[in-house]
C-alpha positions as a Python dict, from the first residue, in 0.01 Angstrom:
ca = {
    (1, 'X'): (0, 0, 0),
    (2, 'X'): (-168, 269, 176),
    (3, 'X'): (-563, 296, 135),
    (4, 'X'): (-617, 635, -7),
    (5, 'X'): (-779, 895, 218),
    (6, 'X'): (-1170, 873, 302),
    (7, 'X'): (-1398, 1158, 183),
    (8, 'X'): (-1666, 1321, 370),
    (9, 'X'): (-1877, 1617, 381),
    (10, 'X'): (-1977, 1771, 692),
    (11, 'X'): (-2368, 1967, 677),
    (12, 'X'): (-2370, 2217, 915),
    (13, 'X'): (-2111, 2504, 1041),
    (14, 'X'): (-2211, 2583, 1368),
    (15, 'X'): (-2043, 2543, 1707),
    (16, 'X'): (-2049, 2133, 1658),
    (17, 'X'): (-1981, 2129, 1310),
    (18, 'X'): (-1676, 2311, 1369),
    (19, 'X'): (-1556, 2105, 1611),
    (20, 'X'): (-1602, 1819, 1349),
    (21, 'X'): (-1413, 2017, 1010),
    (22, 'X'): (-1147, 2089, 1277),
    (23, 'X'): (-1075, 1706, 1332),
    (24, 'X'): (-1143, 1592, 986),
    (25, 'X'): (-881, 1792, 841),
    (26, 'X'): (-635, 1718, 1115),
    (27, 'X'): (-709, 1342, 1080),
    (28, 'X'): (-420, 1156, 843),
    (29, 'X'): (-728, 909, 662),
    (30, 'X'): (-1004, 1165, 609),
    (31, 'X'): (-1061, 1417, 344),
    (32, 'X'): (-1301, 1701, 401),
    (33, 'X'): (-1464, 1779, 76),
    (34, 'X'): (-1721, 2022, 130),
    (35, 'X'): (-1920, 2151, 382),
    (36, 'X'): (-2304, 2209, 366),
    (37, 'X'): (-2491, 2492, 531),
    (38, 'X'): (-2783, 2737, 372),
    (39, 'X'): (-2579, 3000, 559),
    (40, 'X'): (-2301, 3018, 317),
    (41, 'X'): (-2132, 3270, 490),
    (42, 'X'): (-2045, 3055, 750),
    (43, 'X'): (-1962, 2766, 582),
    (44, 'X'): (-1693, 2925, 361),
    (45, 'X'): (-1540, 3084, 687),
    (46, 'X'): (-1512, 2756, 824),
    (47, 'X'): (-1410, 2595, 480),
    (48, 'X'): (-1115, 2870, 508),
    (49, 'X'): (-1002, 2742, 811),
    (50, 'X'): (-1012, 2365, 736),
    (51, 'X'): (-1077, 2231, 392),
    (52, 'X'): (-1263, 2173, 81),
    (53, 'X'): (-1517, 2394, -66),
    (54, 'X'): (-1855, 2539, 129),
    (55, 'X'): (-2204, 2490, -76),
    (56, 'X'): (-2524, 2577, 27),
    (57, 'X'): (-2767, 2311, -142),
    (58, 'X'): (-2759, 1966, 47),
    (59, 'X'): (-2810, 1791, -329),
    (60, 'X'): (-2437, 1900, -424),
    (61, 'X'): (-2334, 1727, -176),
    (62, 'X'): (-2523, 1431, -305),
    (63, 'X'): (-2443, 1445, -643),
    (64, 'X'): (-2123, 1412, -540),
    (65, 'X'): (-2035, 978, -627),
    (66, 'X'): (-1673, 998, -484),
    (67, 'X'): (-1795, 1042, -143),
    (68, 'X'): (-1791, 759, 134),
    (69, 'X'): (-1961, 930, 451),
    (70, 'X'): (-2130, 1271, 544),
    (71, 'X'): (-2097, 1376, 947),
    (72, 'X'): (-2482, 1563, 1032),
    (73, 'X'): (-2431, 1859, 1227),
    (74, 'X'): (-2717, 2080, 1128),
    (75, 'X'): (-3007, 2174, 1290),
    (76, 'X'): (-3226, 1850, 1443),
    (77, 'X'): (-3518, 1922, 1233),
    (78, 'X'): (-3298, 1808, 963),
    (79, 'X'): (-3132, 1548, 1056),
    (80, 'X'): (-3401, 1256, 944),
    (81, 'X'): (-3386, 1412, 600),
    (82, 'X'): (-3022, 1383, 521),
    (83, 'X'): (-3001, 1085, 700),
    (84, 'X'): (-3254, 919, 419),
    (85, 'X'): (-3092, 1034, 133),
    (86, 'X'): (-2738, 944, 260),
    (87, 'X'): (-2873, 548, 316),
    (88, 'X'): (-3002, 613, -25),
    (89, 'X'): (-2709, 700, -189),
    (90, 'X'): (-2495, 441, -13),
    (91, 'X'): (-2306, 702, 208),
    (92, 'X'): (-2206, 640, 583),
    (93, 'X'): (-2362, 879, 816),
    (94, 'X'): (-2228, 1019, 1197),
    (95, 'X'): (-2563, 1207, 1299),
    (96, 'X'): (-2556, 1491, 1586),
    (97, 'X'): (-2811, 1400, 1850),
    (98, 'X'): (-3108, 1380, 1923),
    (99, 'X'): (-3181, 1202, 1550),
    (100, 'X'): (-3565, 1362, 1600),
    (101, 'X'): (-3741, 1543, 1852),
    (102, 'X'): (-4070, 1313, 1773),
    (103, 'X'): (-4037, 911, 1814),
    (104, 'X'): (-4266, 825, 1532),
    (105, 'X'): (-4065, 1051, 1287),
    (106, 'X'): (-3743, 891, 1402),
    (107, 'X'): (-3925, 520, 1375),
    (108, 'X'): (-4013, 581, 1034),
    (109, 'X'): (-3658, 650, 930),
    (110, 'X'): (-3550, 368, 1116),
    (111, 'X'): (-3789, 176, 872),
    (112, 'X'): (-3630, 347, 603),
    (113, 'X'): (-3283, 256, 682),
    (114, 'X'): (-3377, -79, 683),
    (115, 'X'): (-3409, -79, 288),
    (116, 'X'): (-3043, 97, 234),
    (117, 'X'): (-2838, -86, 501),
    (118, 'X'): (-2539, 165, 584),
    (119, 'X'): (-2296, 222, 865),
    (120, 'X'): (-2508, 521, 1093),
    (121, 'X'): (-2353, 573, 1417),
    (122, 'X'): (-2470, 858, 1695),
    (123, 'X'): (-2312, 1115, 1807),
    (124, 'X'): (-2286, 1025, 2168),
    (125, 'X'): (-1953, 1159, 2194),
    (126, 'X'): (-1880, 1011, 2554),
    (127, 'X'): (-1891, 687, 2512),
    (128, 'X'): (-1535, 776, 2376),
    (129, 'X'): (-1424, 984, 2683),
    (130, 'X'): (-1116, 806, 2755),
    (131, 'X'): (-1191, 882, 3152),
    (132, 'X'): (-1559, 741, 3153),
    (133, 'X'): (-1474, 464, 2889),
    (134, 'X'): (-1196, 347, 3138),
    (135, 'X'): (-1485, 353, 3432),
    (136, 'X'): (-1700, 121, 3207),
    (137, 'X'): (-1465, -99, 3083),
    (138, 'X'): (-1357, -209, 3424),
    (139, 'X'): (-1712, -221, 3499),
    (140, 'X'): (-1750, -500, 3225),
    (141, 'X'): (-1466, -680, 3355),
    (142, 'X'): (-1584, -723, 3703),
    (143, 'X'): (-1350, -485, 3847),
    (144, 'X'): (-1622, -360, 4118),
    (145, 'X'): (-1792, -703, 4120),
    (146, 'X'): (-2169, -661, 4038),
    (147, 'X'): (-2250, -331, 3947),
    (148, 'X'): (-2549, -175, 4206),
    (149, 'X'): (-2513, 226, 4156),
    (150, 'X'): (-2452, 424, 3896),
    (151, 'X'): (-2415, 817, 3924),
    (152, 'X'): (-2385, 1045, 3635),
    (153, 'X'): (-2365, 1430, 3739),
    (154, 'X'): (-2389, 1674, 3418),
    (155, 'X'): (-2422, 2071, 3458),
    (156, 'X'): (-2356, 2319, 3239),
    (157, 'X'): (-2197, 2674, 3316),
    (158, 'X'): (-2475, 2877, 3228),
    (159, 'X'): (-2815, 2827, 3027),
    (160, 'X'): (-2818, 2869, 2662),
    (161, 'X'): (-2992, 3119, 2469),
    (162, 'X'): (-3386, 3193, 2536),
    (163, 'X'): (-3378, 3102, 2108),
    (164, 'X'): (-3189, 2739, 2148),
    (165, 'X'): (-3381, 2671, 2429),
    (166, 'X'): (-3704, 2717, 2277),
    (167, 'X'): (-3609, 2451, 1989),
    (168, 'X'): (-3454, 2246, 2204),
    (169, 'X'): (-3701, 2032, 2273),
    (170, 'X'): (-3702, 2059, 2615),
    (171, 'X'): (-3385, 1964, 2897),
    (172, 'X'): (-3441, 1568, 2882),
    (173, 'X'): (-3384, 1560, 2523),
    (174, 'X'): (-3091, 1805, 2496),
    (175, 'X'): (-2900, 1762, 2777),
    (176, 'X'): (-3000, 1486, 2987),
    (177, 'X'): (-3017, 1256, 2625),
    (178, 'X'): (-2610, 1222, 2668),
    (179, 'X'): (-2630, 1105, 3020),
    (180, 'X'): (-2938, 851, 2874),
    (181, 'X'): (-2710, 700, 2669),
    (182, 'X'): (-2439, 669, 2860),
    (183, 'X'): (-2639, 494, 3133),
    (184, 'X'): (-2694, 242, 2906),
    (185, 'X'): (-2347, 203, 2782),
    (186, 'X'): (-2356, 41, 3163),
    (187, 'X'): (-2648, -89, 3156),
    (188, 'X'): (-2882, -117, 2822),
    (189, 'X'): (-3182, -309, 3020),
    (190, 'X'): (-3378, 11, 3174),
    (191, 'X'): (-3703, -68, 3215),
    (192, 'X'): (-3820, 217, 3436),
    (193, 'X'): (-3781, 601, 3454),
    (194, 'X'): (-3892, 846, 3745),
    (195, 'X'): (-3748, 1279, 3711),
    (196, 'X'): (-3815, 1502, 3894),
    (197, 'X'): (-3747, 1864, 3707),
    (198, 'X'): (-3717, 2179, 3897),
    (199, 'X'): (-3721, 2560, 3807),
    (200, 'X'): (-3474, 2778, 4104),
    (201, 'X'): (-3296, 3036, 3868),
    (202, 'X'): (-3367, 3076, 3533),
    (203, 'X'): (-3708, 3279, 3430),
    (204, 'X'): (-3671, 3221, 3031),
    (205, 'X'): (-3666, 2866, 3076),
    (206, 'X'): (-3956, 2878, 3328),
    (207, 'X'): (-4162, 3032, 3095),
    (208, 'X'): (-4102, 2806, 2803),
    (209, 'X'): (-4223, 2540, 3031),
    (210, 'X'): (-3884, 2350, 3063),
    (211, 'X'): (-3687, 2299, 3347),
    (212, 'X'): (-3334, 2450, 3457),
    (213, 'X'): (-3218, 2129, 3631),
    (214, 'X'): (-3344, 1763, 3724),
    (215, 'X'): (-3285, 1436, 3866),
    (216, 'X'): (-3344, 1136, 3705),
    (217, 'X'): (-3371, 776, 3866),
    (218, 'X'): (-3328, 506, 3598),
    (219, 'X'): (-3396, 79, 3697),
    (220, 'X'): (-3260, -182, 3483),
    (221, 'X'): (-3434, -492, 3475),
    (222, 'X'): (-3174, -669, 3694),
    (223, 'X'): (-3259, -431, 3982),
    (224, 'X'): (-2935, -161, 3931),
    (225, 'X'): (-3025, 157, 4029),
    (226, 'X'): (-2919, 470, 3809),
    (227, 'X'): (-2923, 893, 3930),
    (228, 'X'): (-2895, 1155, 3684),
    (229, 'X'): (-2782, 1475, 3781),
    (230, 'X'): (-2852, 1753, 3551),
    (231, 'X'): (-2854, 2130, 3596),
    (232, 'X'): (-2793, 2429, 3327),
    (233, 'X'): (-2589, 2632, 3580),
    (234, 'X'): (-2241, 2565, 3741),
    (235, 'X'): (-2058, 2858, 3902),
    (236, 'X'): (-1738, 2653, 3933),
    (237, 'X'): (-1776, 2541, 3556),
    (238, 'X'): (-1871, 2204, 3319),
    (239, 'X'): (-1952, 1960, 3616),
    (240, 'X'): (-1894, 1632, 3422),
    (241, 'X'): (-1853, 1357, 3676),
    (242, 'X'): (-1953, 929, 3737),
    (243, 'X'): (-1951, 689, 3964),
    (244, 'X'): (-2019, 307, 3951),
    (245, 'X'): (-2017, 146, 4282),
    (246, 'X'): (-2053, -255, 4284),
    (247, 'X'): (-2016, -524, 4559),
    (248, 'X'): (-1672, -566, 4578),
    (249, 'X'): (-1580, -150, 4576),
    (250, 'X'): (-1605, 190, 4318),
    (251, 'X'): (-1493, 371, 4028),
    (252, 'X'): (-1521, 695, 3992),
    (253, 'X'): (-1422, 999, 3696),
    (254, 'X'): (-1409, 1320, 3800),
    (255, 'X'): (-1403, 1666, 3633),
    (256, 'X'): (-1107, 1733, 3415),
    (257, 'X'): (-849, 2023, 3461),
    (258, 'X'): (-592, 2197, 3214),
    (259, 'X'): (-300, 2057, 3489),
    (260, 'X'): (-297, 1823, 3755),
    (261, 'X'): (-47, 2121, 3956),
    (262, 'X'): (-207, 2184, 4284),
    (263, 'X'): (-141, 2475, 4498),
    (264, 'X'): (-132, 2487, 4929),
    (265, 'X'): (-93, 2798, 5084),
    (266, 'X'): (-256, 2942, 5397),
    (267, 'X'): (-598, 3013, 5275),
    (268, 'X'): (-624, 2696, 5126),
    (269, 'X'): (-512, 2309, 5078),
    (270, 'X'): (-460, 2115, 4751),
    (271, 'X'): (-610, 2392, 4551),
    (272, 'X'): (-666, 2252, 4194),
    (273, 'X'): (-703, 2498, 3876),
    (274, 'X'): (-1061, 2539, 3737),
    (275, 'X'): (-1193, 2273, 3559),
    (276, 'X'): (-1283, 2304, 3233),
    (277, 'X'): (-1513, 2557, 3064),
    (278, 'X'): (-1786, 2328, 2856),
    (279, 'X'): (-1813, 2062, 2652),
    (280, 'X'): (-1575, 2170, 2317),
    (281, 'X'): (-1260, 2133, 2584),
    (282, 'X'): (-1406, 1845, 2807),
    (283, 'X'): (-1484, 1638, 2528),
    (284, 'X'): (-1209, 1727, 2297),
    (285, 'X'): (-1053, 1366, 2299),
    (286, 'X'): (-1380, 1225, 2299),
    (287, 'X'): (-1501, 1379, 1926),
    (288, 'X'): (-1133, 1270, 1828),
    (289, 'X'): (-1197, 910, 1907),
    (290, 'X'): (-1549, 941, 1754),
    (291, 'X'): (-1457, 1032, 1389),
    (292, 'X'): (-1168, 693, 1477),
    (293, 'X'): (-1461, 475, 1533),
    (294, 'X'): (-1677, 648, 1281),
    (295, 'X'): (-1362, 606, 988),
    (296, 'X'): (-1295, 229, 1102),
    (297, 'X'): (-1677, 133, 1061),
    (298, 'X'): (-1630, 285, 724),
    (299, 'X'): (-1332, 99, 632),
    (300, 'X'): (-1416, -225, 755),
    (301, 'X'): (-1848, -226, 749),
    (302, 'X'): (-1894, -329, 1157),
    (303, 'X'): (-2143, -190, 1299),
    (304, 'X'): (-2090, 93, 1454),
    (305, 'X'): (-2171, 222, 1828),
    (306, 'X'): (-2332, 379, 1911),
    (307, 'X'): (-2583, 293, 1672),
    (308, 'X'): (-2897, 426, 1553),
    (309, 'X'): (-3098, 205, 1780),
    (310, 'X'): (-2932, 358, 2070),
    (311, 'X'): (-3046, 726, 1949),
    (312, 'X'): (-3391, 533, 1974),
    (313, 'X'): (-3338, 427, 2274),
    (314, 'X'): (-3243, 735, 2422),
    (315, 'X'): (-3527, 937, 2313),
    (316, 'X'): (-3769, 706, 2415),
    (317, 'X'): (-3559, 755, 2801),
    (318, 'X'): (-3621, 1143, 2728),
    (319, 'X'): (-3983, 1131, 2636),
    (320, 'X'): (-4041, 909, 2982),
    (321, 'X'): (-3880, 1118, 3192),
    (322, 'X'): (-4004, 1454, 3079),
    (323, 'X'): (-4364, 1224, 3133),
    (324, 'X'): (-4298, 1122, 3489),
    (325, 'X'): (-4118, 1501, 3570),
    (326, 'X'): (-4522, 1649, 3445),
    (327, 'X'): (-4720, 1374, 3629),
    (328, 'X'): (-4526, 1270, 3918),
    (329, 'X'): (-4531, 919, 3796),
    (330, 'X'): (-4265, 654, 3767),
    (331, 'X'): (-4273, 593, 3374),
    (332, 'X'): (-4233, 219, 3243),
    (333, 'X'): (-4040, 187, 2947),
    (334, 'X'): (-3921, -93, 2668),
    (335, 'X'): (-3603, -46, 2481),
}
């Protein structure tokens, strides 16, 4: 007998909540009910293009009993919020990252949660890149032997908005977060942190005293070394590579084209097509596999991953390394 169909409703209908109506209504076990955003408009243009019906109140979608999980795609200052009253009313929640752009707020919710036990998993979409995931599942297997290196390089195309990045809470916490959390999909034992952020191109971001690009040096307690690569310019497009070297040899994933055709001519040898443009394609497979995981933890009450204490964890990377990137200091951390 087939189990019927999952309901959700999605709050937000920006860029990323759009991605996520999009693969609810193409998925076979979901049902998107409703979407949730205070600008309607948007919401019933998306809601036109998917499913279910757009509202602009958050408490319709909570007086709602039939529903078994809401996906958080809103704005981060509302994420802890929704969060709350999901666990409250029993409802599974996928949460956008970061899940606060203050610690203490996001360790009071975590105290919270604690009272109305639910599945809450993070939206740190790569873990499910089938590319990387490959990398760190050979990893775990001993495929490289012990692992000693781990590179993550992530650049965007261009800088966003003067607006987003003003609210963004700053590069470590918006961008470099993902590449926090997928360090410690390798290894979850960091105990220090040491940036270095830098300012060669892009005057807005200067003067909203944030940096355009950094590198980050993680240590795990065991002594493995990770770098984090991060600018928010790429001329040649969404630089999303890693590399684990280990005692016995290397792994590496490296950007991802439309085709693997490659072209040789005279001006040039084993010319490959652009890679792709940002995260929406890159990462395409990667949300699919998400709502998967997020659907299954549903259905069968595991724990999901990654988990809320891993959004913890992450921030608390974030908040080190923008420390050490102002005082030149190598930041010790406990996660």
């Amino acid at each position: 007998m087939t189990s019927p169909k999952l309901r959700l409703a999605l709050f937000g209908s920006g860029r990323i909540g759009q991605v996520h109506a999009r693969n609810i209504a193409d998925h076979p076990d979901l049902e998107l009910v409703m979407i949730a955003d205070p600008f309607i408009d948007g919401a019933r243009a998306l809601v036109a293009q998917t499913a279910g019906r757009a509202v602009e109140d958050p408490d319709e979608v909570f007086a709602d009993s039939s529903l078994d999980g809401v996906i958080i795609a809103s704005p981060t200052p509302t994420h802890v919020d929704l969060m709350s009253r999901a666990a409250e009313r029993k409802l599974a929640v996928l949460c956008e990252k970061p899940i606060d752009l203050d610690i203490d707020t996001v360790l009071e919710c975590r105290s919270r949660l604690t009272e109305h036990p639910v599945p809450v998993m993070l939206g740190f979409n790569r873990r499910f890149d089938p590319h990387f995931a490959s990398v760190r599942s050979q990893v775990a297997a001993g495929g490289i032997g012990a692992l000693e290196q781990l590179i993550i390089t992530s650049r965007d195309p261009a800088p966003a908005p003067r607006d987003y990045i003003a609210a963004s809470g700053g590069i470590f916490r918006d961008m470099t977060i993902h590449d926090f959390d997928m360090a410690r999909f390798f290894l979850p034992n960091i105990v220090e942190v040491t940036a270095i952020g830098t300012n060669n191109f892009h005057d807005d971001t200067k003067a909203l005293g944030d940096y355009d690009g950094a590198v980050t040096t993680l240590r795990s307690r065991d002594g493995e070394v990770v770098t984090i690569i991060n600018s928010r310019h790429c001329v040649f497009g969404y630089d999303q590579r890693l590399e684990a070297f280990g005692a016995t040899g290397m792994l590496t994933a490296g950007n991802v084209t439309p085709t693997t055709v490659r072209r040789f001519g005279i001006d040039g040898t084993e010319e490959l097509p652009a890679i792709l443009p940002f995260f929406l394609e890159r990462y395409a497979l990667a949300y699919r596999a998400e709502l998967d995981a997020f659907a299954h933890s549903i259905r069968t009450g595991d724990a999901p991953s990654p988990s809320f204490d891993d959004g913890v964890a992450a921030l608390v990377l974030a908040n080190a390394a923008e420390e050490s990137a102002k005082t030149g200091k190598t930041v010790s951390v406990e996660i």
